[in-house]
C-alpha positions in Angstrom: 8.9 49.4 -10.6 8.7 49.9 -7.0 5.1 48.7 -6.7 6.2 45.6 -8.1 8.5 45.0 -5.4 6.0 43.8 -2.0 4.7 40.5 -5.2 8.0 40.3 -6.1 9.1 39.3 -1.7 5.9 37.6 -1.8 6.6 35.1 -4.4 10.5 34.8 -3.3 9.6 34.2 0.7 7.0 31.5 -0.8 9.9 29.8 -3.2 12.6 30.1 -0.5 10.6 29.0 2.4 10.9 25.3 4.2 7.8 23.2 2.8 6.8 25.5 -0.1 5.9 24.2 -2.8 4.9 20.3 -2.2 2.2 19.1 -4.0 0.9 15.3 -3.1 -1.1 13.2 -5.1 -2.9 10.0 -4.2 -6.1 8.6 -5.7 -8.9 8.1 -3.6 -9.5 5.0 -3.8 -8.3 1.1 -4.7 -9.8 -1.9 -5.0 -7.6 -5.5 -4.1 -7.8 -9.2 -3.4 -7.5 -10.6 -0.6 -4.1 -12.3 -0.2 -2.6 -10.4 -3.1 -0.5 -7.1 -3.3 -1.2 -4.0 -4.0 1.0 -0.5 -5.0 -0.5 2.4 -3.0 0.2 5.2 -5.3 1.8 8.5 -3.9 3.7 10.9 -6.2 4.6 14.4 -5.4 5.6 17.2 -6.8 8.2 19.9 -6.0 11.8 22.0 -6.2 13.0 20.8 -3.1 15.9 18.4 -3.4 14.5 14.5 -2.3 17.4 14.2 -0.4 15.8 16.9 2.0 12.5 15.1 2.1 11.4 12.3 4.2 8.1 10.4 3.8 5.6 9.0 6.2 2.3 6.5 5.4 -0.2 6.6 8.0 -3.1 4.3 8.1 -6.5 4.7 9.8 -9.0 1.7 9.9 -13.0 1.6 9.0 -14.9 3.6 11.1 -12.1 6.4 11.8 -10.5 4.1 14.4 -7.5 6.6 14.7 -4.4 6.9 13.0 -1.4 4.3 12.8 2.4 5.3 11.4 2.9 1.8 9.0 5.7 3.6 7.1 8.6 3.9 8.4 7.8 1.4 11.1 7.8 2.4 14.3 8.5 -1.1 15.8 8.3 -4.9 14.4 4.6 -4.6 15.5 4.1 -2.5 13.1 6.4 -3.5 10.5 4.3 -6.6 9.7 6.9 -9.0 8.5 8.1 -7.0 5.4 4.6 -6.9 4.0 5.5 -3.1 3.7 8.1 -1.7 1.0 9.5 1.9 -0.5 11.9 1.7 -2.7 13.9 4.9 -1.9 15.1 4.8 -5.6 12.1 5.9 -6.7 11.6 8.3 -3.9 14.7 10.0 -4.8 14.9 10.4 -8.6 11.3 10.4 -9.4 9.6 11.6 -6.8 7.5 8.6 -6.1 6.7 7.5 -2.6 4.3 4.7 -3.4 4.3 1.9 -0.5 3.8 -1.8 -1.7 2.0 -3.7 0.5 1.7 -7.8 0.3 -0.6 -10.4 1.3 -3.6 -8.3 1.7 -5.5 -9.3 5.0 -9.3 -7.8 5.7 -7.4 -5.5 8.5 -5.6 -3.8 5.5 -8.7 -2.3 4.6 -8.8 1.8 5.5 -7.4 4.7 4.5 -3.9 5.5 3.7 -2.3 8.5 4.0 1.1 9.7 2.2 2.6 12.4 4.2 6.2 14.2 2.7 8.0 16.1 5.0 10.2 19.2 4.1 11.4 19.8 7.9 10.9 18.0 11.4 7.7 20.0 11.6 6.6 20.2 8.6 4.5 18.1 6.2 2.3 18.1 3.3 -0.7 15.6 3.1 -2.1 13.9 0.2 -6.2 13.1 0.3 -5.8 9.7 1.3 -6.6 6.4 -0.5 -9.3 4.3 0.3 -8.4 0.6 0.3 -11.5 -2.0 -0.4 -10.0 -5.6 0.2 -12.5 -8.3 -1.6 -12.4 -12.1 -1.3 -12.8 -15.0 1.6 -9.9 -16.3 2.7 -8.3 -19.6 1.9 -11.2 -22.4 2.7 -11.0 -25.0 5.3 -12.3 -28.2 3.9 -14.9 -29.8 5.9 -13.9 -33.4 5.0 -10.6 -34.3 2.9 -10.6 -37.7 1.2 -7.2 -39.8 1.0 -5.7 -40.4 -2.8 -6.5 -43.5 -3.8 -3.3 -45.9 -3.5 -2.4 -49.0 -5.3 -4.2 -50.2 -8.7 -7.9 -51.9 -8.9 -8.3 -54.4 -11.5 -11.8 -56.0 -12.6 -11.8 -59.7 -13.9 -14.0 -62.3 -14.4 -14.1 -66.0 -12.9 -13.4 -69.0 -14.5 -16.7 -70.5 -16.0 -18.7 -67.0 -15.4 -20.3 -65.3 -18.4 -20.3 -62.0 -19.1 -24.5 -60.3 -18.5 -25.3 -58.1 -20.8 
């Protein structure tokens, strides 16, 4: 019984400590329109109560450019316009942190990070997901050509016959 007892601390201190336990899931990659929306998918699992979670989405751009916080925002910069959304519903009862983000732009492209926090220091990462934005943007015609106004009618002149 007593050689039981070190696993048995073991498995309690891991249960009982702050951060244990969170598993985050993201899929590595996602493909999108330009100028539509798209759900970034983050789920996570633990026994913590949401309530004493938080979540964080960081971004980083093609070619490893560095990371950016989008979510929260840190500012209006960053906020872009409430393109970004979390419902905290979600968050709280089903432990989904998935971010909706709208009117895709080519600088959405990159890789998004869901990060849940257990403490002010303490975090769990998912792998990331890649986002691939496809499309061209809205054209600019190179000539426009007014509606036609009014009504045209055809006739024929007195005394004029009709070629065949």
């Amino acid at each position: 019984m007593y050689h039981l007892l070190p696993i048995w601390l073991i498995f309690l201190s891991c249960l009982l400590l702050p951060g244990s336990g969170v598993q985050v899931h993201q899929p590595p990659e996602l493909r999108a329109t330009l100028g539509a929306s798209v759900l970034l998918n983050c789920t996570f699992s633990t026994a913590l109560r949401a309530s004493k979670l938080a979540v964080t989405w960081v971004w980083t751009g093609p070619g490893g450019s560095g990371e950016t916080q989008v979510y929260p925002p840190l500012s209006q910069v960053t906020q872009q316009h409430g393109r970004l959304a979390l419902d905290s519903r979600s968050f709280r009862d089903w432990q989904d942190a998935s971010l909706h983000l709208a009117n895709l732009t080519q600088h959405d492209a990159g890789l998004y990070r869901c990060l849940i926090w257990t403490s002010a220091n303490s975090s769990h990462a998912g792998n990331g997901t890649h986002l691939s934005i496809f499309g061209e943007g809205p054209g600019t015609p190179v000539c426009g050509t007014p509606k036609p106004w009014g009504t045209v009618e055809w006739g024929m002149e007195e005394g004029q016959e009709e070629e065949d």
